[in-house]
C-alpha positions in Angstrom: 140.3 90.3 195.8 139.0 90.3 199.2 135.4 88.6 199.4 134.7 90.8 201.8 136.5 94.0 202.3 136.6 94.6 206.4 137.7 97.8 208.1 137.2 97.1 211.6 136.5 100.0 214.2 134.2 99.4 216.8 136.8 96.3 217.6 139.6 98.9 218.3 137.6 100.0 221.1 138.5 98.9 224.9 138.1 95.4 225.5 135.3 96.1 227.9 132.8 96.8 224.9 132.9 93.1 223.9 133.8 89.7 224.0 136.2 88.4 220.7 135.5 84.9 220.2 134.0 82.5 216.6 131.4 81.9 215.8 129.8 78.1 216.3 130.1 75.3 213.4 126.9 74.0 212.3 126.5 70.5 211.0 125.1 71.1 207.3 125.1 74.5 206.0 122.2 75.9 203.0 122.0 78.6 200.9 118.3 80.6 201.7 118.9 83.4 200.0 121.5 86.3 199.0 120.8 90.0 199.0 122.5 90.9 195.8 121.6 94.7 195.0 122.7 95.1 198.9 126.1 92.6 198.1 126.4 95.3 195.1 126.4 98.4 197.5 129.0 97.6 199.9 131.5 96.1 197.5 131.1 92.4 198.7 131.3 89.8 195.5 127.9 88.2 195.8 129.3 85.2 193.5 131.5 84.7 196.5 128.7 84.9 199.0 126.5 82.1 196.9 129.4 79.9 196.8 130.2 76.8 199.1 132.8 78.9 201.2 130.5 81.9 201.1 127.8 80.1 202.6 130.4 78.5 205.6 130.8 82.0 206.2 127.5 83.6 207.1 126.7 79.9 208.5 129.6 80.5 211.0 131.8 77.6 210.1 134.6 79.7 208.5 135.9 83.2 209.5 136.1 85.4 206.8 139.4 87.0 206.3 139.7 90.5 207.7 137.0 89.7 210.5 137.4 90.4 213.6 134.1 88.3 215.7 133.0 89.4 218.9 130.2 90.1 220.8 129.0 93.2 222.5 127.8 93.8 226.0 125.3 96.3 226.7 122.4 96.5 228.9 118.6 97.7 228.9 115.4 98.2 229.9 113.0 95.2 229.0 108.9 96.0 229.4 110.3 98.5 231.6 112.6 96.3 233.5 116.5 97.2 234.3 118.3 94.4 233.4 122.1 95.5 233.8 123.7 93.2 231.3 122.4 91.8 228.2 124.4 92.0 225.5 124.7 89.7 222.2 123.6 86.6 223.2 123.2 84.6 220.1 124.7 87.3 217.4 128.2 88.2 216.6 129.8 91.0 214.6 132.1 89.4 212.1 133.3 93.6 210.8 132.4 96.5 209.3 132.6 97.4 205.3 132.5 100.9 203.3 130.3 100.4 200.8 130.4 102.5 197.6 129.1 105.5 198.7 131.8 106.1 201.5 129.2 105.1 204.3 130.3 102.7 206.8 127.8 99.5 208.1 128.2 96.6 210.2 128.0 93.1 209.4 126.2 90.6 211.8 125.7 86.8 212.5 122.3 86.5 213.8 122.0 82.6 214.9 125.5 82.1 215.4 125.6 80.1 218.6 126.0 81.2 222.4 128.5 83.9 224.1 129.2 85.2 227.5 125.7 87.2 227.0 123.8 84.1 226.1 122.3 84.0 229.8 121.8 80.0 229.3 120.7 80.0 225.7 121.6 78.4 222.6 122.3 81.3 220.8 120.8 80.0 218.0 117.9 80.8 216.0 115.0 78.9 214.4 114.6 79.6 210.7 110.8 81.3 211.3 112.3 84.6 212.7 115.1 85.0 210.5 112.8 84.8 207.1 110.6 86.9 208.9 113.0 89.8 209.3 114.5 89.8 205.8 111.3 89.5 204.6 110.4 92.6 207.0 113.9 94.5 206.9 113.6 94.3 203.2 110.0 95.8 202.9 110.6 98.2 205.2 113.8 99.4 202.9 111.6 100.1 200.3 109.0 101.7 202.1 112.0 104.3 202.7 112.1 103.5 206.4 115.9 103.6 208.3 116.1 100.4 208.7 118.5 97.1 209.5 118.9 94.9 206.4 119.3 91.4 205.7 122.5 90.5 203.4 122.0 86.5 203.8 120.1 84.1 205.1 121.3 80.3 205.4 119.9 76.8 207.0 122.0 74.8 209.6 121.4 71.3 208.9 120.3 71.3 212.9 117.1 71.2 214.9 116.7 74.3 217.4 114.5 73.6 220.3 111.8 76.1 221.5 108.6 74.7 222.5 109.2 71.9 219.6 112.2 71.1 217.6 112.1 74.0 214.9 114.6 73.9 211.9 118.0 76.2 212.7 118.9 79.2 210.6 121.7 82.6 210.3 120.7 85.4 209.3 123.7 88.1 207.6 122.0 91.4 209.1 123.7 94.7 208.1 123.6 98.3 210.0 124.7 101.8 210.4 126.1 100.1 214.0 124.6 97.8 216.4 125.1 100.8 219.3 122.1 101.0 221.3 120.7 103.0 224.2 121.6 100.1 226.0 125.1 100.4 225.6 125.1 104.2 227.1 123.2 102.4 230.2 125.8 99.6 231.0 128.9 102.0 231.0 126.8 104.7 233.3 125.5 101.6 235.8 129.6 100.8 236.4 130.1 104.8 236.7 132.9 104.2 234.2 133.2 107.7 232.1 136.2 106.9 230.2 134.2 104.4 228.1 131.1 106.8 227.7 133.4 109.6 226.8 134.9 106.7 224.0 131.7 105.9 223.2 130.6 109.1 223.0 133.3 110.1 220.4 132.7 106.8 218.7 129.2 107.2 217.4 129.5 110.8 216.6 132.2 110.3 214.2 130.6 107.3 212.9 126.8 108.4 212.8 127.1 112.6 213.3 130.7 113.4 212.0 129.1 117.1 211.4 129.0 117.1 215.3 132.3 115.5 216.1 134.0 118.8 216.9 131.2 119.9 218.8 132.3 122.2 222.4 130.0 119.2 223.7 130.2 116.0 222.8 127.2 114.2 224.6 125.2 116.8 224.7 125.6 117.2 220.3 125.1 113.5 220.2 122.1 113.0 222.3 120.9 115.8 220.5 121.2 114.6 217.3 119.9 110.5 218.4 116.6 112.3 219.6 116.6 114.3 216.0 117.1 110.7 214.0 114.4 109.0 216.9 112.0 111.7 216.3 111.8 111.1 212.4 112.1 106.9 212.4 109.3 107.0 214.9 106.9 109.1 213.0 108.0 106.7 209.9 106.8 104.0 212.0 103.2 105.5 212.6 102.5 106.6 209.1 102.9 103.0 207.8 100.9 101.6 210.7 103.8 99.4 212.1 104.4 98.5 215.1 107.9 97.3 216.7 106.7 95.5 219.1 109.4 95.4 221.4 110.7 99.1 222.0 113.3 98.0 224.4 116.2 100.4 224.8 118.3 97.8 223.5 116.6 97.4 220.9 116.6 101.2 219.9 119.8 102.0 217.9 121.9 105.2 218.5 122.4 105.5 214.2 118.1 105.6 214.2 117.6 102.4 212.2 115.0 100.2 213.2 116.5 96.8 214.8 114.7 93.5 215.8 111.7 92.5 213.5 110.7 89.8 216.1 107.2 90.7 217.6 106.4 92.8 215.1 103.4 93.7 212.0 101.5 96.1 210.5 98.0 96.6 211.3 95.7 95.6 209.2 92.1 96.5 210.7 93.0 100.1 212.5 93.1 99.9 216.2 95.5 102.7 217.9 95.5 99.8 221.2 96.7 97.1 218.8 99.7 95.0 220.1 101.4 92.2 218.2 103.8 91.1 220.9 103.0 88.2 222.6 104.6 89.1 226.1 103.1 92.5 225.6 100.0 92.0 228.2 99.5 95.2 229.1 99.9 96.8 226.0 103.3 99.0 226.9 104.1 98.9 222.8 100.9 99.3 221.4 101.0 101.1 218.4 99.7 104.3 219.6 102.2 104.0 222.7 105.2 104.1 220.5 105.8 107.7 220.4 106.2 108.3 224.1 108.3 104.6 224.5 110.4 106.5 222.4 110.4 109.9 224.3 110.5 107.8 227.6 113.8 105.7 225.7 115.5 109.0 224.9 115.1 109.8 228.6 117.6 107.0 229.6 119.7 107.6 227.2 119.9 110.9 228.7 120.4 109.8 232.1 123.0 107.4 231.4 125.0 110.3 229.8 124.8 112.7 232.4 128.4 111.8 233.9 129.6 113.0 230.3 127.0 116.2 230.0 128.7 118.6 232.4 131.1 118.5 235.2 128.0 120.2 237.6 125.1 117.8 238.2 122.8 120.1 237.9 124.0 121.8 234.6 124.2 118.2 233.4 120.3 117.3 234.5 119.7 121.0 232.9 121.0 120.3 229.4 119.7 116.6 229.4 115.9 117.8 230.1 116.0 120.3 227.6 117.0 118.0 224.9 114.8 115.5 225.8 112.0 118.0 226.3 112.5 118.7 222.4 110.9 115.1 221.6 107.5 116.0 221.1 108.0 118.6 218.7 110.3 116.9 216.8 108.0 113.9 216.3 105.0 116.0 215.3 106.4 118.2 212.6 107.7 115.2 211.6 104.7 113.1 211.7 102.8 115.9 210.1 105.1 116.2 207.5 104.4 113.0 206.4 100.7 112.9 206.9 100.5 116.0 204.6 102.1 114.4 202.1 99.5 110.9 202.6 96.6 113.2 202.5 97.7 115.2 199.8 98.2 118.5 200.8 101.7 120.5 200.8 100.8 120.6 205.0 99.3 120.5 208.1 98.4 123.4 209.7 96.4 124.0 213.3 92.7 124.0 211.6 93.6 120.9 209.3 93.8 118.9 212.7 90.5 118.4 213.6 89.8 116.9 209.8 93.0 114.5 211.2 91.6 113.7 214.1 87.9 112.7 212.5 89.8 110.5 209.9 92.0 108.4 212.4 88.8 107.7 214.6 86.6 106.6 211.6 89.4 104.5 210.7 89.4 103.5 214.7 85.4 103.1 214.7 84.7 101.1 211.4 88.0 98.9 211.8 89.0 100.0 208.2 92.3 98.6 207.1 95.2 101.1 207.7 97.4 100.8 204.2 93.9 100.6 202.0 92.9 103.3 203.5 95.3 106.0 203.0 95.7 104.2 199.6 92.2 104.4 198.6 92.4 108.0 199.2 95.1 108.5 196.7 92.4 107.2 194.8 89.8 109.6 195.3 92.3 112.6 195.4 93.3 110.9 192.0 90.7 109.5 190.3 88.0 107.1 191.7 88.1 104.8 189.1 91.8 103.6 189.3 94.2 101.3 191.9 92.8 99.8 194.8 89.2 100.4 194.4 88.8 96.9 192.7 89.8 95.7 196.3 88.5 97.8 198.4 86.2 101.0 199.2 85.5 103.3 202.6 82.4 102.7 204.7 79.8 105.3 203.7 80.7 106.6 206.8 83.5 108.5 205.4 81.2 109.9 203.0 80.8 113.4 204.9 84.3 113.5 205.6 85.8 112.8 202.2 83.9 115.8 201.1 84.8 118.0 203.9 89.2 116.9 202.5 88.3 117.5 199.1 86.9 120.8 200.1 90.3 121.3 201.6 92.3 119.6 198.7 90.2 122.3 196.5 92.2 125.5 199.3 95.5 123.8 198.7 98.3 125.5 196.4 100.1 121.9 195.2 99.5 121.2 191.3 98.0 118.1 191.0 100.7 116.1 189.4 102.8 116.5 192.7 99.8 115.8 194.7 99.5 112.6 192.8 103.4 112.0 193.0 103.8 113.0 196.8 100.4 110.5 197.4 101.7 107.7 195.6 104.8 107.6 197.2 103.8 107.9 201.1 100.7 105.1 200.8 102.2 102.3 199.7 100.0 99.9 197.6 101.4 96.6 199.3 103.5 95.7 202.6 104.7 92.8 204.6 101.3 91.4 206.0 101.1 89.3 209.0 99.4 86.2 207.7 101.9 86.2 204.3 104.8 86.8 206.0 103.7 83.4 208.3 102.5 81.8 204.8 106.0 81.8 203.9 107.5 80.7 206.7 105.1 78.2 207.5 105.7 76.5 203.7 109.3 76.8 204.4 109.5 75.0 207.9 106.9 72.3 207.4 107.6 72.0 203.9 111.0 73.3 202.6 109.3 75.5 200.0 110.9 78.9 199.9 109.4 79.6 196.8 106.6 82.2 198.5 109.6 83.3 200.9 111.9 84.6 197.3 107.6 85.3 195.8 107.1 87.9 198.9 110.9 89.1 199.2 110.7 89.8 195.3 107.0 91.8 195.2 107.9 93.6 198.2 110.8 95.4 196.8 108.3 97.5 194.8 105.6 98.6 197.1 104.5 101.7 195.5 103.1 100.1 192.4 100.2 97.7 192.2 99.9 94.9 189.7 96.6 93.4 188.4 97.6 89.9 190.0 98.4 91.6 193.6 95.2 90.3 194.8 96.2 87.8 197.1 98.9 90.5 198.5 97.0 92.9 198.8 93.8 92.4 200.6 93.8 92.1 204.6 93.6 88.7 206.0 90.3 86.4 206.5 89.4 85.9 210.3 90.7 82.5 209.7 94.5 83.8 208.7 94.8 86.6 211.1 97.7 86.4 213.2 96.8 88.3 216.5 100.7 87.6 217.7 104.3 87.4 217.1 107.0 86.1 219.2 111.1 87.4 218.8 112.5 83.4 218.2 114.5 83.7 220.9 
């Protein structure tokens, strides 16, 4: 049987779209880790992927059978900033599976050395960011979030320098595709239509195949990209986690969320919190993300305006109304789900101000985001139970918990699917900064990936809450608070 069982697509596109080379030998490949339930999903053996020659594979010193390696071009805007190529500078897609459901993903070497794209880089990575996002990718999986995943992660044996010698690391990402915004923007910068139009019918087939006999193509898929935008966004904001990078190469046309470099969830609420450390004026903040997005979707837009409609004008026409749509999208999306964190089967006009007086409480005593909401399941619940061992609400709240129960009181849902639909949008525990660096600072200094497998493990389940979750569960100390994160480039 074939370890891994490749059926290659994207790679049958024009040779413009990528560069085929290897990957890059490293000197001593380790096992980290092995995503087996995932392994499990898209038919891959994971005995395989554990063994010696599983291991040279995801570390980039065999080729796999049926892969096909190469690395894509695409371009972007960075903070804001047109750079015309980028493209994958230190990853490489070894091929594409089916998994069991008929659903087709991409597999990726994160870390595997440099290609054409590399713009003077090693195209490696240090082991920090690739424990950080499977620990995050993971979490973020659970919490129900569209979302990039981590298959495997493996050691080098080498040193990566960055502003001291780190040790090396690959990371096995999976996704829908690795198609981005920026891919639409390098095709439309070279004026070159014929690839749009194949990219065009490319992702709709892949990602919308409802749409793929559409009377117009572009305009179906840019549609249906602001649609899957519109709902990962508002996913984003009810968990309180920010990217941190919204680049639009970094913004995936299938609406998964991709690169868990500069990125957290608040713990203190502060709509102007930013994680990234480039981030100086704050472009990403959390409460910025929406219209990133919205301004993202824009480009996209733009760039497939030679494919909208033959007259300019039609084609400027079409794109703004689609793009126009954003705003709505996100908010009945974004109230969907705070309906269900509040309790109530929705959201209407005169619940807003009640909203808007909880968010700035939260804003004005600093109250920590995911204890919060969850303490509230609490009180909708029964006082006595989950987190309230942890942690209560300032007696500031006071007047306005009794103004929602009032309102919980009005409201038609029986309370056993109040207490179901609560439970599962406030999630008890999630990937905090200060653990996530626990781990990673116990496996670089120390070789200890015990709390690395500890936080991968717990994390997997984040709508329950154990007794012994203490150490989880509570916000950081100001003496562990990581006020930034960096991508490990």
């Amino acid at each position: 049987m074939q370890p891994i069982p490749f059926d290659n697509t994207f790679a049958r596109l024009p040779d413009q779209f990528y560069t085929r080379l290897a990957p890059t030998p490293v000197t001593r490949p380790g096992l980290v880790r092995v995503n087996r339930p995932l392994a499990q999903q898209l038919g891959i053996d994971a005995q395989w992927l554990v063994s010696p020659e599983g291991v040279a594979c995801i570390a980039g010193n065999q080729v796999p059978a049926g892969a096909e390696p190469l690395a894509a071009v695409y371009a972007g805007h960075q903070f804001g900033s047109y750079n015309p190529q980028l493209g994958d500078g230190r990853a490489l897609l070894l091929g594409e599976v089916i998994d069991r459901q008929g659903r087709r993903f991409d597999i990726q070497l994160k870390g595997s050395g440099p290609t054409p794209y590399s713009r003077g880089g090693d195209g490696r990575s240090p082991l920090g960011p690739v424990l950080r996002e499977y620990i995050v990718s993971e979490a973020m999986h659970a919490l129900g979030v569209p979302t990039t995943r981590a298959l495997a992660a493996v050691t080098t044996g080498e040193r990566v320098m960055r502003d001291m010698a780190l040790p090396g690391a690959v990371l096995a990402r999976v996704a829908a595709s690795h198609i981005r915004i920026g891919s639409f923007q390098f095709f439309a910068a070279r004026g070159d239509q014929e690839a749009l139009q194949a990219l065009v019918a490319h992702c709709l087939q892949r990602h919308y195949p409802e749409q793929a006999d559409s009377d117009n193509p572009a305009l179906a898929l840019l549609q249906a990209v602001i649609g899957a935008q519109a709902k990962l966004i508002s996913r984003w904001q009810l968990l309180g986690f920010i990217h941190g990078v919204m680049n639009t190469d970094n913004m995936l046309i299938c609406g998964e969320t991709v690169d868990y470099g500069p990125c957290a969830f608040i713990d203190d609420f502060n709509p102007n919190k930013v994680f990234s450390s480039i981030d100086h004026g704050g472009r990403y903040a959390y409460r910025n993300q929406p219209a990133i997005a919205h301004w993202n979707l824009a480009v996209l837009a733009q760039s497939l305006l030679p494919v909208l409609a033959a007259d300019q004008d039609r084609a400027v026409a079409l794109a703004q109304e689609a793009v126009d749509a954003f705003p709505a999208l996100f908010e009945a999306a974004h109230l969907q789900g705070l309906a269900a964190k509040l309790g109530l089967a929705e959201i209407g006009d005169a619940d807003k101000p009640l909203v808007d007086e909880l968010f700035q409480l939260m804003s004005d005593g600093n109250t920590d985001f995911t204890l919060t909401f969850r303490r509230l399941y609490d009180h909708a619940n029964g006082p006595a139970r989950d987190v309230g061992k942890w942690f209560e609400l300032p007696d500031s709240f006071i007047p306005w918990l009794s103004r929602w129960r009032q309102r919980l009181e009005r409201d038609y849902l029986a309370p056993e699917t109040r207490e179901q639909r609560m439970r599962r949008a406030n999630p008890a525990v999630i990937p905090r900064n200060h653990r996530v660096e626990e781990a990673i600072r116990a496996a670089e200094d120390e070789a200890d990936f015990s709390p690395f497998h500890t936080l991968v493990d717990r994390l997997a389940d984040p709508f329950e809450l154990d007794a012994d979750d203490d150490r989880l569960l509570t916000p950081p100390t100001p003496q562990e608070v990581v006020q930034r994160t960096f991508c490990g480039t």
